[in-house]
C-alpha positions as CSV (number, residue, x, y, z in Angstrom):
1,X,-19.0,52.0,41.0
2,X,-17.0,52.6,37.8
3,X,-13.2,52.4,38.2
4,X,-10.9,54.6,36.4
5,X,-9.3,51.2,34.5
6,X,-12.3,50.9,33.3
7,X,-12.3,53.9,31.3
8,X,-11.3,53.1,28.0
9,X,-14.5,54.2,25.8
10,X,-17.4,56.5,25.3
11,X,-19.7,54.2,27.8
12,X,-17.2,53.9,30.0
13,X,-16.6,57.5,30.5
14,X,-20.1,58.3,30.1
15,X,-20.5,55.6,33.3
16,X,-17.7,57.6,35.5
17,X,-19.1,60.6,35.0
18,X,-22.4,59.4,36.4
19,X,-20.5,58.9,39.0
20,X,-19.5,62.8,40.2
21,X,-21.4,66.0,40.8
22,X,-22.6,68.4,37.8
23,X,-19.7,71.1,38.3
24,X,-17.0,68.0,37.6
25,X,-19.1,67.0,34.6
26,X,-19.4,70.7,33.4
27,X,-15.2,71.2,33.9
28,X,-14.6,67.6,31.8
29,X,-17.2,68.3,28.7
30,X,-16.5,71.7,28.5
31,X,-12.8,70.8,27.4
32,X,-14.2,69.0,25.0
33,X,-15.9,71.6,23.3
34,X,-12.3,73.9,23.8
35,X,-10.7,71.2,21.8
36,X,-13.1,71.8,18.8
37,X,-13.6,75.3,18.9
38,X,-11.2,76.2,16.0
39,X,-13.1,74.0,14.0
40,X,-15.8,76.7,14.1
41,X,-13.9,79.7,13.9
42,X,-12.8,78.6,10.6
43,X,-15.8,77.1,9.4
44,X,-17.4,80.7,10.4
45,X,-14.8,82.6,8.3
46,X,-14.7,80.3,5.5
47,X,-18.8,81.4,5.2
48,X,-17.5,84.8,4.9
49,X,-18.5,88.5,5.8
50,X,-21.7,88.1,6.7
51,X,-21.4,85.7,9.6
52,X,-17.5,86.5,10.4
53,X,-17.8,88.5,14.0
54,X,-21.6,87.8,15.4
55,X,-21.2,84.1,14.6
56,X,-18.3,83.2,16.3
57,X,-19.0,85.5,19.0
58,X,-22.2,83.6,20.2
59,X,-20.5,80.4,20.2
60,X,-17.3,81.7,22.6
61,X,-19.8,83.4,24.7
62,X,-21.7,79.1,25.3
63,X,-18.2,78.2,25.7
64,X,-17.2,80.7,28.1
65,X,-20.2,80.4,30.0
66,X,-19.2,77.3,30.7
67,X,-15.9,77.7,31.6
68,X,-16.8,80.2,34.1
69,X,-19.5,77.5,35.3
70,X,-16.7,75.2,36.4
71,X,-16.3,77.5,39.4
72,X,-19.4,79.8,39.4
73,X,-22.5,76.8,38.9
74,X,-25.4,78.7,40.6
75,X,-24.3,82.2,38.9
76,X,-23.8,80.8,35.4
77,X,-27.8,79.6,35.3
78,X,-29.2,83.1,34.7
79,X,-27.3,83.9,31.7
80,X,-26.7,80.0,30.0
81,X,-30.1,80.4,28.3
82,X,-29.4,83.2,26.6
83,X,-26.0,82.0,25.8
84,X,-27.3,78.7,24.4
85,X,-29.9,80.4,22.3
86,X,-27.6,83.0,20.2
87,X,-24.9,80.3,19.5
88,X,-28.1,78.0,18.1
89,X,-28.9,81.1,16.1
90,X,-25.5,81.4,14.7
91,X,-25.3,77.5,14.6
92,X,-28.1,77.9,11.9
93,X,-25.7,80.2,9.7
94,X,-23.6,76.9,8.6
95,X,-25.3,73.5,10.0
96,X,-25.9,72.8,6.4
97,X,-22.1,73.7,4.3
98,X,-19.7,72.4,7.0
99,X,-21.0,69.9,9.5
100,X,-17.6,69.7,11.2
101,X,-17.8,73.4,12.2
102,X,-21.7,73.0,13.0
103,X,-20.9,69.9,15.5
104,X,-18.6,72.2,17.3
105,X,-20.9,74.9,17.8
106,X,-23.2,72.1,19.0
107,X,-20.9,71.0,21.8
108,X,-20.8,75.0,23.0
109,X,-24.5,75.1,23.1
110,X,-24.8,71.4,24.6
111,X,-22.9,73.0,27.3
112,X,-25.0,75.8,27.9
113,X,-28.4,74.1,27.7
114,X,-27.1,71.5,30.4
115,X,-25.8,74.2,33.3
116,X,-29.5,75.7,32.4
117,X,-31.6,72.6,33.7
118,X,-28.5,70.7,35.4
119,X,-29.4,68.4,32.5
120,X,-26.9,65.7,32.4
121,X,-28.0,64.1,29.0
122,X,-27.5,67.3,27.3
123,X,-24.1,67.8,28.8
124,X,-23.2,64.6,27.6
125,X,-24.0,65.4,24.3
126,X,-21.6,68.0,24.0
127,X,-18.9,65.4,24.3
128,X,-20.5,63.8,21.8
129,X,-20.9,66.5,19.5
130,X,-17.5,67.3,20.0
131,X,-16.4,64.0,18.6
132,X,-19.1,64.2,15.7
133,X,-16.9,67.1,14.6
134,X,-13.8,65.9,14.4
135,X,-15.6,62.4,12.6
136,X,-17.1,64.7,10.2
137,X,-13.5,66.5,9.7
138,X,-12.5,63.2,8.7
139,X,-15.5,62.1,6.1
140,X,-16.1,58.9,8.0
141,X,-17.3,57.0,11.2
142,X,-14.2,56.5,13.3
143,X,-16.1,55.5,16.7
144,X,-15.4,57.3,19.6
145,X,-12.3,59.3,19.1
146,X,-9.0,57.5,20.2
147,X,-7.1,60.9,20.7
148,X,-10.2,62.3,22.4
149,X,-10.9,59.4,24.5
150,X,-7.1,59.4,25.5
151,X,-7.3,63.4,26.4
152,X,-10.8,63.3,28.4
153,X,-9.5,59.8,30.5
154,X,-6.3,61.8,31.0
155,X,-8.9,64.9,32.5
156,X,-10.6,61.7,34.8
157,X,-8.0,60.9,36.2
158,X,-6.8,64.1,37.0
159,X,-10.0,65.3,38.4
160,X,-10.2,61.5,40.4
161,X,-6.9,62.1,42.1
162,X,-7.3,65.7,43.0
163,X,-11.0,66.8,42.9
164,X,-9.3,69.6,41.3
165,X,-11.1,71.2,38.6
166,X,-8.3,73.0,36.6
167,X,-6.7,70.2,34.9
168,X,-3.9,71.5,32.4
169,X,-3.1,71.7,29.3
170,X,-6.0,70.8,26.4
171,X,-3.8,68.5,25.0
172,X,-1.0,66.3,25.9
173,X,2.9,65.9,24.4
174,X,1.5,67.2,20.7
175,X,-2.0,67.8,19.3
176,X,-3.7,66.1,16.3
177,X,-2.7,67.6,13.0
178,X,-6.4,69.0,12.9
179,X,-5.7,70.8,16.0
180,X,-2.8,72.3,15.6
181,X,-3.8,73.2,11.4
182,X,-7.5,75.2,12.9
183,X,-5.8,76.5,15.7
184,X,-3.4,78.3,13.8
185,X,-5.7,79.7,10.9
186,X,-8.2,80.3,13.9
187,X,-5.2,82.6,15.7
188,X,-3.8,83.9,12.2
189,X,-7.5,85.3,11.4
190,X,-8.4,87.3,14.9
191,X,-4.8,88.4,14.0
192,X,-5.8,90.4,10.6
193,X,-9.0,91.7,12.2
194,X,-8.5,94.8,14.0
195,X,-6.4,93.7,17.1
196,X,-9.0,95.1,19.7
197,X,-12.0,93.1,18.2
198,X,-10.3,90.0,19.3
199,X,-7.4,90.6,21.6
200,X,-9.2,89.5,24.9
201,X,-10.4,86.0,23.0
202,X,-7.1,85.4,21.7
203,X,-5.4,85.8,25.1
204,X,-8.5,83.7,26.5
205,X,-7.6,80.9,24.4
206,X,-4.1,80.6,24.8
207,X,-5.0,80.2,28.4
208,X,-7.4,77.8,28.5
209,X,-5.3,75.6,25.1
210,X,-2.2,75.7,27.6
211,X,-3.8,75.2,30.8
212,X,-3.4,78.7,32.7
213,X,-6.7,80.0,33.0
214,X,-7.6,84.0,33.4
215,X,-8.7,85.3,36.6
216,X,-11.7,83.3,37.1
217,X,-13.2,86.5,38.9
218,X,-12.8,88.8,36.3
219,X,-14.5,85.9,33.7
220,X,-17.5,85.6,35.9
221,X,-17.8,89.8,35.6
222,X,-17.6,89.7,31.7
223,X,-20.5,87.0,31.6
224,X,-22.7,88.7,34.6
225,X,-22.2,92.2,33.4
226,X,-22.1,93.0,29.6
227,X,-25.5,93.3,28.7
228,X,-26.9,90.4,25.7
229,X,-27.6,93.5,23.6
230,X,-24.1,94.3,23.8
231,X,-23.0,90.9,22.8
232,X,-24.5,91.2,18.8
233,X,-21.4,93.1,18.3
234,X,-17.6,92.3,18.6
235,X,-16.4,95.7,18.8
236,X,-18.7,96.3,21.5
237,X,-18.1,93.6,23.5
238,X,-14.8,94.1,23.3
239,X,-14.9,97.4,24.5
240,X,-16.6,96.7,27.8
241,X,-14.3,94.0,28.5
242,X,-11.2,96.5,28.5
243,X,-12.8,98.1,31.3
244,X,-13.0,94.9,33.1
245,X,-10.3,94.1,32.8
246,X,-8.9,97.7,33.1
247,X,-10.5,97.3,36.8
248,X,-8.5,93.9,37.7
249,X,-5.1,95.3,36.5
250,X,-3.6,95.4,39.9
251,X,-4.8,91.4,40.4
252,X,-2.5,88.7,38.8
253,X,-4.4,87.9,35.6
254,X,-3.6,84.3,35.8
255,X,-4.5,84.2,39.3
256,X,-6.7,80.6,39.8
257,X,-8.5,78.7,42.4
258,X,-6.2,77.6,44.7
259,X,-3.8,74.7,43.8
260,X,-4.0,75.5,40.5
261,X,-1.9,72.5,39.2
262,X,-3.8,69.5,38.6
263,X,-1.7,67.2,41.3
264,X,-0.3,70.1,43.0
265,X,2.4,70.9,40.5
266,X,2.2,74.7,40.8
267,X,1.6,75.0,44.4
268,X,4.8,73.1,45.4
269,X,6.9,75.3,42.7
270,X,5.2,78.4,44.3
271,X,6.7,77.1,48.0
272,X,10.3,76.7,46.8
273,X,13.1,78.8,48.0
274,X,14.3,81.6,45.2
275,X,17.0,80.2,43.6
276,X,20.3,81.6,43.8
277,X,21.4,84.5,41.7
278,X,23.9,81.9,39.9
279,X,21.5,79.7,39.2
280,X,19.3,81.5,37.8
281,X,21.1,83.4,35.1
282,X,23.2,79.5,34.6
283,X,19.5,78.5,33.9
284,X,18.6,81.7,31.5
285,X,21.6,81.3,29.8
286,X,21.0,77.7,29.2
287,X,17.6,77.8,27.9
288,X,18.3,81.4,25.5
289,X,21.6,79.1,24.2
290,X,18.9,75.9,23.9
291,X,16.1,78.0,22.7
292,X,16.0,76.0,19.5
293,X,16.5,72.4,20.2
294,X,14.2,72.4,23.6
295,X,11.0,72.3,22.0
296,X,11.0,69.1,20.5
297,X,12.9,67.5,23.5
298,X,10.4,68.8,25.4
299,X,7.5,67.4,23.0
300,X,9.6,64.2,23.5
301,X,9.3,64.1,27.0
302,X,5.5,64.9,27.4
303,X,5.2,61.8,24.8
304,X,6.9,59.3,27.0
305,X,5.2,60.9,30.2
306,X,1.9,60.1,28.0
307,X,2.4,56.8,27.5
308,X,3.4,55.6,30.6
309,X,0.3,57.3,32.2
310,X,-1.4,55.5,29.5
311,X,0.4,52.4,30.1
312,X,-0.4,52.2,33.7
313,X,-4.3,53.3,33.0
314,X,-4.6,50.4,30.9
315,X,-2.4,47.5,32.7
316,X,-4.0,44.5,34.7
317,X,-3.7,44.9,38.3
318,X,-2.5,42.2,40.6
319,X,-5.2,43.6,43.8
320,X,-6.3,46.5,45.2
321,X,-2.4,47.6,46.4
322,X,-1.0,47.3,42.8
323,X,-4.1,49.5,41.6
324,X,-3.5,52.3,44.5
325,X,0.0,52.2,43.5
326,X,-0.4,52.6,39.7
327,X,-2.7,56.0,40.6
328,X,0.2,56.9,43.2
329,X,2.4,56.9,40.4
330,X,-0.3,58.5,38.2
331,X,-0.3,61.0,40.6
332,X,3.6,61.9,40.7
333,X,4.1,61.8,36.7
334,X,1.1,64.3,36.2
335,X,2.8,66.5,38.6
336,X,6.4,65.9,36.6
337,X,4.2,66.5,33.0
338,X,2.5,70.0,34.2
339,X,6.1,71.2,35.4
340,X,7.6,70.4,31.8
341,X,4.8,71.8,30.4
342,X,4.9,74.7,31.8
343,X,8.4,74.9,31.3
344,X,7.9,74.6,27.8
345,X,5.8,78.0,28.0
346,X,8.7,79.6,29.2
347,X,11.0,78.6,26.3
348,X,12.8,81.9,25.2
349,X,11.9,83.3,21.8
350,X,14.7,85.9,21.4
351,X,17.8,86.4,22.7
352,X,17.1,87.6,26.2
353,X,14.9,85.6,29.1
354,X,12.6,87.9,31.8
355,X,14.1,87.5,35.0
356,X,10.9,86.1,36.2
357,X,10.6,83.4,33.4
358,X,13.8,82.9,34.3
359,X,13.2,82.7,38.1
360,X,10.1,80.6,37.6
361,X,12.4,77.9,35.6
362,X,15.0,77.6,37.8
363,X,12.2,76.5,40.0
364,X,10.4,74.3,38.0
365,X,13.8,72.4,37.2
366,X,14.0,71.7,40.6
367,X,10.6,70.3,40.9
368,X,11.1,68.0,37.8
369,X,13.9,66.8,39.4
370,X,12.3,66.3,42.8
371,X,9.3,64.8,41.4
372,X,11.8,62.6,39.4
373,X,13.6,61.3,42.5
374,X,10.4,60.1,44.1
375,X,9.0,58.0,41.3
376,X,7.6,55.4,41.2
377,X,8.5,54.4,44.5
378,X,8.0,56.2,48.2
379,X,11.2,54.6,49.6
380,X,13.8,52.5,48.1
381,X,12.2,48.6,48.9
382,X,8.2,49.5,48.2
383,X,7.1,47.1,45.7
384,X,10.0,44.9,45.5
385,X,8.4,42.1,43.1
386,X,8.0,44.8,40.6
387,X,11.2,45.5,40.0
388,X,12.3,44.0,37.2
389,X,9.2,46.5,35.4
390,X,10.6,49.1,37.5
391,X,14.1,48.7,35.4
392,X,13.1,47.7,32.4
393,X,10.1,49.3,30.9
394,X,10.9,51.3,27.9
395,X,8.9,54.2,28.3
396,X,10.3,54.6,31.9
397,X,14.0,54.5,30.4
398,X,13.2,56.7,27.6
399,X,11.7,59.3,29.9
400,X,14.6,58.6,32.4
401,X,17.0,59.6,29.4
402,X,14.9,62.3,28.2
403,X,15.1,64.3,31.3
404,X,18.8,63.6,31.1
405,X,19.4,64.8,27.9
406,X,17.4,67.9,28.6
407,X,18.8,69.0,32.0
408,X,22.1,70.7,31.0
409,X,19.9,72.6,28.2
410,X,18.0,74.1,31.3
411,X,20.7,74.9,33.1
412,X,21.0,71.4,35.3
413,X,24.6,69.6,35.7
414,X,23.8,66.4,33.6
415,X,25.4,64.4,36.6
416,X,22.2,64.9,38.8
417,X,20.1,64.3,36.4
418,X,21.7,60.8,35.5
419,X,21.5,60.7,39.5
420,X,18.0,61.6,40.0
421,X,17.2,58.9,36.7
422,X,18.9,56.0,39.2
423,X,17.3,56.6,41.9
424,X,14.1,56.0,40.0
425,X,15.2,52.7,38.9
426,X,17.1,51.5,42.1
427,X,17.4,47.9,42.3
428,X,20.0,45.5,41.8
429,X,21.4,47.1,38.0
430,X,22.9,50.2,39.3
431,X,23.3,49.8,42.9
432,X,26.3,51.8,43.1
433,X,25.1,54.5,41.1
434,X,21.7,54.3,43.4
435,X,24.5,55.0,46.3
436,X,25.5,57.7,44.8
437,X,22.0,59.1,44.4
438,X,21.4,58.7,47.9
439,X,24.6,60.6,48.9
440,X,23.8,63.5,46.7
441,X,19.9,64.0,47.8
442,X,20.8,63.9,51.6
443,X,23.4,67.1,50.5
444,X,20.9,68.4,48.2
445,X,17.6,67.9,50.8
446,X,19.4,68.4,54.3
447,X,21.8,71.2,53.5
């Protein structure tokens, strides 16, 4: 059987995913072809008027039909054909004038094609058509993707610990220039058409691009019940999708399987206590004061959370226990990176914070800070010949100080913080400190 540290290319990944059922395969490649969408959009637009609208269309249609195949496999087989065949169609339109856009819209239909037959080759090759686009984006062969390898091993492991299909953000600390350049013009364009031809997509893609998806009940009823007629015309299509949607107003629209987080992130936020009145205006106030300088010490953050997930992906274990507690620890900083991420989202833009943004930050703090405490070890003494990594690992620290830095902007007395850094390290440097740690977490966990 593959192990996860053996992920670190296309045939490795190709190997592990052997390894799992369709639906997981479905939920892995299908992010890949997310990550290249924009790339079509704007190679549709850049064609012009006579493809803008029906092209683009077909292709989110593949795309969403295999998003809503993640969760609905046996429904999604009816209408994939269909699906696959109008994206080929539109595929046509610009195969030959932009080959990056073309290799996206492959990945789509890839997609599509494989939930018809359960065809695993062909859902395969929409992870590789989704590298083919960004290689052609580039003029040259590059091999397999780094930043794509390093996103999809992320999903693995994600989906390994917690046979949990969402799985986050598309991206982790920052996107690729390429990304984040498409994604814009992609958003910018939908913008300057009329806003109901491409309202529900742009909401749709800001959920799945930052990891929240829709309500996957109401996704399944767009695919099952707009008829293919229908879906030659954006206007249209919109149209019967406001009444879908019209009909799930009174559910949560980012309502999700259950644990949506990918390590349970969002669950245990949901179970906390309300924060106190206090706290929660001391944490508004914070982050409406901090609105400007949290961003990139948040990007910061998610970088360092990267690379030590990378790091410990990548490292040589000493047996079986070291591996089990390099995933343990896996485990804990995924949970730590969707809470900052989310917390990111939640980021004022304006003077004034919703009291339930607010609310759900106040929470989140607390579960970074939680989350923080119990890494990397379960108790103070596990893994005692690794200490000297423990303390002295650069990313670790850097993370450490990150948090730090960033806890009074969200309303966090920088003392705990520090505190909650310690107890992370423990060990020998900063025993009294470590003390101190220990005092405040009984107060802060027993009441």
């Amino acid at each position: 059987m593959v192990q996860l540290e053996e992920i670190g290319d296309k045939e490795g990944l190709e190997a592990w995913l052997k390894t799992r059922s369709f639906g997981d395969v479905v939920s892995i490649v299908s992010r890949a072809a997310l990550r290249v969408l924009p790339l079509w959009v704007v190679a549709v637009r850049r064609k012009g008027a006579e493809t803008k609208g029906f092209a683009e269309l077909q292709v989110l249609r593949a795309i969403l039909v295999g998003r809503v195949a993640v969760h609905a496999l046996p429904r999604m087989v009816e209408y994939a054909p269909i699906a696959a065949d109008a994206a080929d169609l539109a595929s046509n339109l610009i195969s030959e004038e932009d080959p990056s856009g073309a290799s996206a819209a492959y990945s789509a239909i890839a997609i599509a094609d494989a939930i018809s037959d359960s065809d695993f080759s062909a859902a395969l090759s929409a992870m590789s058509y989704a590298t083919e686009a960004v290689q052609h984006l580039y003029e040259r062969d590059t091999g397999y993707s780094a930043e794509t390898t390093f996103e999809l091993s992320r999903d693995v492991w994600v989906l390994d610990r917690t046979n949990n299909r969402v799985l986050g953000p598309l991206w982790g600390a920052s996107s690729p220039d390429w990304f984040s350049i498409t994604d814009k013009k992609m958003l910018d364009f939908w913008a300057a058409d009329p806003p109901s031809s491409w309202d529900f997509w742009r909401r749709w893609w800001l959920s799945e691009r930052d990891g929240k998806p829709m309500n996957p009940e109401m996704l399944l009823a767009i695919v099952q019940r707009i008829a293919d007629e229908t879906w030659k015309d954006p206007d249209a299509v919109a149209a019967e999708i406001a009444k879908i949607e019209r009909e799930f107003k009174g559910k949560k629209e980012n309502a999700t399987p259950p644990d949506p987080d990918p390590v349970g992130g969002t669950a245990e936020w949901e179970s906390l206590p309300a924060g106190s009145p206090s706290q929660i205006r001391k944490t508004a106030a914070a982050m409406v004061q901090n609105r400007l300088d949290l961003p990139p010490v948040i990007e910061t953050i998610l970088g360092y959370i990267d690379l030590e997930i990378e790091r410990l992906q990548h490292r040589n274990y000493r047996d079986e226990d070291d591996a089990e507690e390099a995933k343990r620890q896996i485990a804990g900083l995924m949970t730590i990176r969707s809470a900052v991420s989310r917390l990111q989202v939640l980021v004022p833009s304006e003077e004034q914070m919703p009291q339930s943004e607010a609310e759900e930050a106040e929470k989140l703090s607390r579960l970074i800070l939680r989350r923080l405490k119990e890494w990397p070890r379960r108790a103070p003494g596990d893994c005692p010949d690794n200490m000297s990594d423990l303390v002295d690992n650069s990313y670790r620290a850097a993370l450490v100080g990150g948090c730090a830095f960033m806890a009074p902007m969200i309303g966090v007395a920088p003392d705990k913080a520090l505190i909650a850094g310690a107890v992370v390290f423990g060990g020998k440097k900063i025993v009294d400190t470590a003390k101190a740690a220990k005092e405040f977490v009984t107060r802060k966990d027993g009441g």
